[in-house]
Phi, psi and omega in degrees: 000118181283118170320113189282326168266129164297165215273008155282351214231315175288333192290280152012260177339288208278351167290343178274338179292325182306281186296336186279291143024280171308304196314298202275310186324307206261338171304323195285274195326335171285282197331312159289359171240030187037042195213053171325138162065012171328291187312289190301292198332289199294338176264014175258339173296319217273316242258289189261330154261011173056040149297078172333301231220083209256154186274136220216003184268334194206159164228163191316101187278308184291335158280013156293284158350271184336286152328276182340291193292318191288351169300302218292338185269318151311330178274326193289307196290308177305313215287347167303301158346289179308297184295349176290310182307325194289301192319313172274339164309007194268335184232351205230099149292334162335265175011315186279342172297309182303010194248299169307304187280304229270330158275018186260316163286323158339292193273000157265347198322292205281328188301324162296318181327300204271352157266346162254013168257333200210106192288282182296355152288308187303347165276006184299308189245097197269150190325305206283008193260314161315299156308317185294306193284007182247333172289321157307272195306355161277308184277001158243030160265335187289299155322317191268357185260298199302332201280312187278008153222101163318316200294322174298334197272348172298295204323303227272357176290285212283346192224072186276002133262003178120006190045000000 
């Protein structure tokens, strides 16, 4: 099956999807607790400007900036990952074990970062807040992958994890 995107195209794609996702789970939960752009704030204080006890009264515009983009560019680099993996699952079952794991550390990554730089940020963010925008974010990376490869949802009927 010939590719319409190169597997930079796909990374793209689905990394921008990953990350825009994260982006609105958390706008919407600031935006209810009545602090739009909270989240990038304290973690563009806490991430990138190296602020234990990042200001949580008001927010940070450039380290929201800041933060924004290098979320988004981290997700272009998951999102590589990802289509190189997707890619070889298709035809490598092993390879799909490897799907199981790399989105199983995806979803511990940042919750540890951000409780082991910083115990008051970290309470900021409580698991189900982590867990929900990283499971959004599997599931709509999950989704732009399972359409554009059929082949895989064959793969994965007759072998789903490697045998």
């Amino acid at each position: 099956m010939e590719r319409q995107h190169t597997i930079l195209g796909e990374a793209t794609d689905a990394g921008f999807l990953g990350a825009a996702a994260v982006a609105l789970w958390f706008l919407i939960h600031d935006s209810l607790r009545g602090m739009p752009l909270l989240t990038p704030s304290v973690l563009g204080q806490l991430f990138l400007l190296g602020n234990p006890h990042p200001i949580t009264s008001s927010i940070d515009f450039g380290a929201t900036i800041m933060y924004t983009a290098v979320h988004f560019l981290l997700f272009l680099g998951f999102g590589f990952a990802l289509a190189a993996l997707v890619r070889v699952s298709v035809d490598q079952p092993i390879a799909r074990f490897g799907l199981v794991v790399l989105f199983a550390v995806f979803e511990l990554i940042f919750y540890v970062a951000v409780n082991v730089l910083s115990v008051e940020v970290g309470s900021l963010f409580p698991l189900w807040t982590v867990a929900g925008a990283n499971l959004l974010a599997t599931g709509v990376m999950g989704a732009y992958f399972w359409l554009r490869y059929p082949e895989l949802k064959r793969a994965l009927r007759e072998e789903p994890l490697g045998g």
